[in-house]
C-alpha positions in Angstrom: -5.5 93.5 142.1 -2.7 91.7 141.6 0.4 93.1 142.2 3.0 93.7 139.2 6.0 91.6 138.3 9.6 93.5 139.6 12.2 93.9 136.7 14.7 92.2 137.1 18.0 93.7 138.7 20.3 95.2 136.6 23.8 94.3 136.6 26.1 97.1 138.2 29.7 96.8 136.9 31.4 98.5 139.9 30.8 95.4 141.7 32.9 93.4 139.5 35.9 95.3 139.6 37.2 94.1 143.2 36.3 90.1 142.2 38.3 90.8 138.9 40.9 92.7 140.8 41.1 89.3 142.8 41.2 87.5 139.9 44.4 89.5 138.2 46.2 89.3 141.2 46.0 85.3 141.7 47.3 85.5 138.2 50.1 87.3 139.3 48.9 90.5 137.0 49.1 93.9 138.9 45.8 95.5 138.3 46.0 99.2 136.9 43.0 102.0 137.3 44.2 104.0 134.9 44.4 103.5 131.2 48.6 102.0 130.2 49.8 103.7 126.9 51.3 100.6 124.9 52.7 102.7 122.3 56.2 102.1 121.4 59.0 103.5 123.1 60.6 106.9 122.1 63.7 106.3 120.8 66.8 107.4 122.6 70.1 108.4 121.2 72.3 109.9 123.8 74.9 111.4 121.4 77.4 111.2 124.2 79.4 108.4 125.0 78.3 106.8 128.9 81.6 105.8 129.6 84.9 106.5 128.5 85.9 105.3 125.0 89.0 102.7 126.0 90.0 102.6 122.5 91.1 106.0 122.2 93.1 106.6 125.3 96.2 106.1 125.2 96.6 106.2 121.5 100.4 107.3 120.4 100.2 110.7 119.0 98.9 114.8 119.8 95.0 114.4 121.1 93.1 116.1 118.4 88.8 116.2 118.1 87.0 114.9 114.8 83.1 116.1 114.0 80.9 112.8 113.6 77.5 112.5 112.9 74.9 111.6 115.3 71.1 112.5 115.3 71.5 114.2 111.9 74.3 117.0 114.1 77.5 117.0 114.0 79.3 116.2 117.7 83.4 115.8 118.5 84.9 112.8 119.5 88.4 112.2 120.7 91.1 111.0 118.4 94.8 111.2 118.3 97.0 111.7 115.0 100.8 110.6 114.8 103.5 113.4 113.5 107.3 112.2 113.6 108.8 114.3 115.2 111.3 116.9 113.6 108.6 117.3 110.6 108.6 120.7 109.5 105.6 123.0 110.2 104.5 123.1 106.6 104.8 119.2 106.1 103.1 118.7 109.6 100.4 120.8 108.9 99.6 118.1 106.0 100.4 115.6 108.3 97.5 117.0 110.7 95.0 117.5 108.1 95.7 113.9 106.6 95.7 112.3 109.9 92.4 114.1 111.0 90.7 112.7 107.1 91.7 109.4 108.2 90.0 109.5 111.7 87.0 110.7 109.8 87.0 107.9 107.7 88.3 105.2 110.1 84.7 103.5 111.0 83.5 104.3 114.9 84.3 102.5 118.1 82.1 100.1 118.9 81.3 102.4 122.3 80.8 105.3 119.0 78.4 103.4 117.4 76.5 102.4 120.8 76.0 106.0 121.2 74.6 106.4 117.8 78.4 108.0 116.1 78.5 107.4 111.7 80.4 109.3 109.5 80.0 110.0 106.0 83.6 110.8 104.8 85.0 107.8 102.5 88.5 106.5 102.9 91.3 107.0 100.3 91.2 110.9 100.0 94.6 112.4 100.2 95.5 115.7 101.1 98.6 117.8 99.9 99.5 121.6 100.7 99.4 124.3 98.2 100.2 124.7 94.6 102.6 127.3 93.5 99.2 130.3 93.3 97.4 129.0 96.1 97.7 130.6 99.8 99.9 129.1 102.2 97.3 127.7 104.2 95.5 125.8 101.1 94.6 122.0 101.6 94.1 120.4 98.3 92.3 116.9 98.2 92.5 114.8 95.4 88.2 114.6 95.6 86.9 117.4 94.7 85.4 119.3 98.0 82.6 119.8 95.7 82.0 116.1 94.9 81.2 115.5 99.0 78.3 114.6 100.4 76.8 117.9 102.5 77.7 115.8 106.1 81.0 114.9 105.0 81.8 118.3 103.4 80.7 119.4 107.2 82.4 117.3 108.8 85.9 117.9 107.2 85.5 121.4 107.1 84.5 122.0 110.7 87.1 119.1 112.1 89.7 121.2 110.4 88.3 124.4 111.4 88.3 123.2 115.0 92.0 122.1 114.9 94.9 124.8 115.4 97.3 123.3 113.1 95.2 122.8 109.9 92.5 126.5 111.2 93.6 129.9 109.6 93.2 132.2 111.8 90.0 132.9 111.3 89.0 129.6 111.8 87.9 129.3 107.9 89.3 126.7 106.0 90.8 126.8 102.4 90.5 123.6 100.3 90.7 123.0 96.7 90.5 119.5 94.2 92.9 118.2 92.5 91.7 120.1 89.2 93.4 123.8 88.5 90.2 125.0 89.7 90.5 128.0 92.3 90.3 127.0 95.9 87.9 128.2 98.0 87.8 129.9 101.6 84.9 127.6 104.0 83.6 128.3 107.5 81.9 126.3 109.9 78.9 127.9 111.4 76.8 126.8 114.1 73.8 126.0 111.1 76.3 123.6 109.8 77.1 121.5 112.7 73.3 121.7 114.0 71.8 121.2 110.2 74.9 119.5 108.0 72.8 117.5 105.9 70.8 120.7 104.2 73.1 124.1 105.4 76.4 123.3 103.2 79.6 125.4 104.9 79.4 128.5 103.2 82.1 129.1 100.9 83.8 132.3 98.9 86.6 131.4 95.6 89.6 132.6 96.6 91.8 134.1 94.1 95.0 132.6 93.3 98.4 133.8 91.9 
């Protein structure tokens, strides 16, 4: 009885792996076994500056802090803001909150934007104290705080809210437009700077005369 034909050998993989390892490493090509995630990279935006921003030191002027934008929160940044001196405390306050609107508008350092700094105040607006009704401590702008985007709303009323010349003392804010509309009394919470795009400051009309 004859005996049977043997199957032929299967191939077994395993053996493979150190000639191909071999292979990969004459082709300079570092051979992995484990399985690389190709996927793209998270993207990283520090919100803080890795060196100090040169452009800002040294400025002429009292060091103030501005609220920019960065990762959809609002963070401070370093600015300074010019008074001559012998200005009177009623026409530097103006002063203040005129120089701090014109930081918020003046477009970020080039270290800012590195670290991922916008903002979303426009130039031009102007700021002038009180009418003859309003509180002492009013701030009217000739836009309408009510024509602001919700970040730059945010970020006027919390840069003011944050500074001791333009702050009442409760840290709230008054600001009207340029209309003979009532001004109205806005705070800065910690919703706002974490969430200015949809948590407006929230605001109470205060009465005037």
């Amino acid at each position: 009885m004859g005996s049977r034909p043997r199957p032929a050998a299967r191939p077994r993989p395993w053996l493979a792996l150190p000639l191909l390892a071999a292979l990969l490493t004459g082709c300079g090509i570092r051979a992995t076994q484990v399985p690389t995630d190709f996927g793209p990279a998270p993207s990283r935006v520090p919100c803080a500056l890795s060196a100090p921003d040169l452009s800002t030191q040294g400025s002429p002027g009292i060091p103030v802090q501005v609220f920019l934008l960065c990762a959809s929160q609002l963070v401070t940044v370093d600015r300074s803001v010019r008074i001559p001196d012998g200005t009177a405390e009623a026409g530097r306050r103006v002063l203040v909150a005129q120089g701090l609107l014109d930081e918020l508008a003046r477009t970020p350092s080039s270290a800012e934007k590195q670290a991922g700094y916008t903002s979303d105040v426009n130039g031009g607006i102007k700021v002038s104290g009180p009418r003859a009704k309003d509180p002492g401590n009013t701030f009217r702008l000739s836009t309408s705080p009510r024509r602001l985007t919700s970040y730059a709303l945010a970020q006027l009323v919390c840069t003011f809210a944050n500074s001791e010349a333009t702050a009442a003392d409760d840290g709230a804010v008054i600001l009207g437009g340029p209309d003979t509309g009532s001004p109205r009394r806005y705070e800065c919470t910690t919703e706002v700077r974490s969430r200015p795009g949809t948590q407006e400051p929230p605001s109470t009309e205060v009465k005037t005369g």
